[in-house]
C-alpha positions as CSV (number, residue, x, y, z in Angstrom):
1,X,44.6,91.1,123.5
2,X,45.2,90.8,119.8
3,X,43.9,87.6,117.8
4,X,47.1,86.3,117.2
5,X,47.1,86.5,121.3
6,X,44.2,85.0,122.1
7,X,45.1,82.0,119.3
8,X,48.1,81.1,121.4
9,X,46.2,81.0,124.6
10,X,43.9,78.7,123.1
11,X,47.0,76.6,121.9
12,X,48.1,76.4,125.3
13,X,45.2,75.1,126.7
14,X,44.7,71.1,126.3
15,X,41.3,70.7,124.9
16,X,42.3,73.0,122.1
17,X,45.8,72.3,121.9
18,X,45.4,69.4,119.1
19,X,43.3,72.3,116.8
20,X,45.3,73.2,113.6
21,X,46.7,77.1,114.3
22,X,44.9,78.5,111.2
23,X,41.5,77.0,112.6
24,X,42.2,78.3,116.5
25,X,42.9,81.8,115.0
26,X,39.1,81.6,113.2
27,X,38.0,80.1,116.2
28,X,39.1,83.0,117.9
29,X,38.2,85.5,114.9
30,X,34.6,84.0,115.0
31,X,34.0,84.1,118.8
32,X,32.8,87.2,121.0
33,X,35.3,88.1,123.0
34,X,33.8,88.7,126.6
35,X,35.0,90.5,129.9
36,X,33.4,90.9,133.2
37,X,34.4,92.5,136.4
38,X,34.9,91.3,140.2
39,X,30.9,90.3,141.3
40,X,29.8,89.7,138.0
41,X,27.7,86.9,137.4
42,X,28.0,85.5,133.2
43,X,26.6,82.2,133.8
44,X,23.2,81.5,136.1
45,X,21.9,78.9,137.6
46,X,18.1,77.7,135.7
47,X,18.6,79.7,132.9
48,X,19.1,78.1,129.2
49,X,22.1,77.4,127.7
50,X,23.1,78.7,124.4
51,X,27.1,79.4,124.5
52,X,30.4,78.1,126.6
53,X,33.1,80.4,127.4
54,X,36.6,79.7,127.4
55,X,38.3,81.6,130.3
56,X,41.0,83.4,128.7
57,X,42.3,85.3,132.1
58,X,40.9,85.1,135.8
59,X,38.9,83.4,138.1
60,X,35.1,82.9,138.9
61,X,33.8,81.5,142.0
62,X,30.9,78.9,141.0
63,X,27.5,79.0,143.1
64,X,24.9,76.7,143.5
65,X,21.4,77.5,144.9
66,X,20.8,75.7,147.9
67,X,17.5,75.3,150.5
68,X,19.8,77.2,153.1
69,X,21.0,80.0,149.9
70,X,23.9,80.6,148.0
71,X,26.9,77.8,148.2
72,X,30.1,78.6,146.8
73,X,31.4,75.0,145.8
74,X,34.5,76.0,143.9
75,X,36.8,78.1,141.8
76,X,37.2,77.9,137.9
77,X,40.9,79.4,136.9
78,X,41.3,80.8,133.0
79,X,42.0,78.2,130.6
80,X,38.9,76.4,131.4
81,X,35.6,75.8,129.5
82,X,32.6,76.3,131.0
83,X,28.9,76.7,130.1
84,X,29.3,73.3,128.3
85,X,27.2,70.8,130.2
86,X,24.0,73.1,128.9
87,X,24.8,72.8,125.7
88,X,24.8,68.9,126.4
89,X,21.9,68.3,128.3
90,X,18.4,68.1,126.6
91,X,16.7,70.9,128.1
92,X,19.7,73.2,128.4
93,X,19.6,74.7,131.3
94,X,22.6,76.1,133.5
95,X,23.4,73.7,136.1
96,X,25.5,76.4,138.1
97,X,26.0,80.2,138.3
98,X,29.7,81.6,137.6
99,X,30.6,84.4,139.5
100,X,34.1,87.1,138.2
101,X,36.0,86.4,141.3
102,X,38.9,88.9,139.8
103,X,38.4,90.5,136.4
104,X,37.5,87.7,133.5
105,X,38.3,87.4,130.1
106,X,37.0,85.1,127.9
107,X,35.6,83.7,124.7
108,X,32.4,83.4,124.1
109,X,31.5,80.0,121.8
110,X,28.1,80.0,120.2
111,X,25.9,76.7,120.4
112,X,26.7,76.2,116.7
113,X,30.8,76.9,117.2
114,X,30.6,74.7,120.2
115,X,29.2,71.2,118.7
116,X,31.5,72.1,115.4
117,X,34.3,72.2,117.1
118,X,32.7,68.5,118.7
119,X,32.1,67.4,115.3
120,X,35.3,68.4,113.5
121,X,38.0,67.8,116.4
122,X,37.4,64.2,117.7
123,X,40.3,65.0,120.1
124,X,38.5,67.9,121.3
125,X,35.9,65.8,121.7
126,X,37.6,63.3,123.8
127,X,38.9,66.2,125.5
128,X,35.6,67.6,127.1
129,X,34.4,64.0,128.3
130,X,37.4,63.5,130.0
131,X,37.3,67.2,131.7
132,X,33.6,66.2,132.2
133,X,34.3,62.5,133.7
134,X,37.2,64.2,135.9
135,X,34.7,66.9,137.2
136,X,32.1,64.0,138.0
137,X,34.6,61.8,140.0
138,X,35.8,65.3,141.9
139,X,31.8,66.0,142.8
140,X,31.4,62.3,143.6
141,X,34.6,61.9,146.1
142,X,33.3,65.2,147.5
143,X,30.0,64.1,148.5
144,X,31.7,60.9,149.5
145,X,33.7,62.5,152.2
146,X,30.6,65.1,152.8
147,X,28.5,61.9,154.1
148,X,31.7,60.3,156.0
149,X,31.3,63.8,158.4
């Protein structure tokens, strides 16, 4: 995928869709761009949190450590950023592990990229608290219904 490829995926994804062009296409200049195949674990559960990835292309099944083992509790499709709530947390660590559930392609955002995009782009801001709050109230519901059984 060339830059100028990977700049309009990011454009078409809506917490980067309010980023000038020119900055999306350093964004994507300045960012490692990552790939891992089917069973490939990029993010893991405990561990410390220094980056977020965008998912570019594919899928990854998240897993959470449980008493009873492994529990896959969803499915994160490309144009999604993970890694983030690390990077938010004091302490850092990962609160899930992502798992390639087809071949993934992604960008790699540094710590530093990550809370200057935070600091430059107050609608990307806005943009990650509401994917955030969203996620929250889809854990919260699911527990809900989890107890209700």
């Amino acid at each position: 995928m060339s830059l100028q490829q990977e700049t309009e995926v990011l454009r078409n994804i809506p917490m980067f869709s309010t980023i000038d062009p020119a900055r999306l296409k350093l964004l994507s200049f300045t960012s490692e761009r990552v790939s891992y195949m089917v069973g490939e674990e990029f993010i893991k559960q405990g561990e410390l949190g220094d980056s977020a990835f965008v998912i570019i292309s594919g899928e990854a099944d998240v897993i959470i450590q449980t008493p009873d083992g492994p529990l896959a509790v969803g499915v994160v499709p490309a144009g999604q950023l993970v890694g983030e709530i690390a990077l938010l947390r004091a302490g850092g660590r990962r609160t899930a592990t992502l798992r390639a559930k087809t071949p993934v392609t992604g960008l790699l955002l540094s710590k530093d990229v990550f809370f200057h995009l935070l600091r430059e782009f107050p609608d990307f801001s806005l943009a990650v608290m509401r994917d955030l709050a969203a996620r929250l109230e889809r854990v919260t519901s699911q527990l809900g219904e989890a107890r209700r059984r």
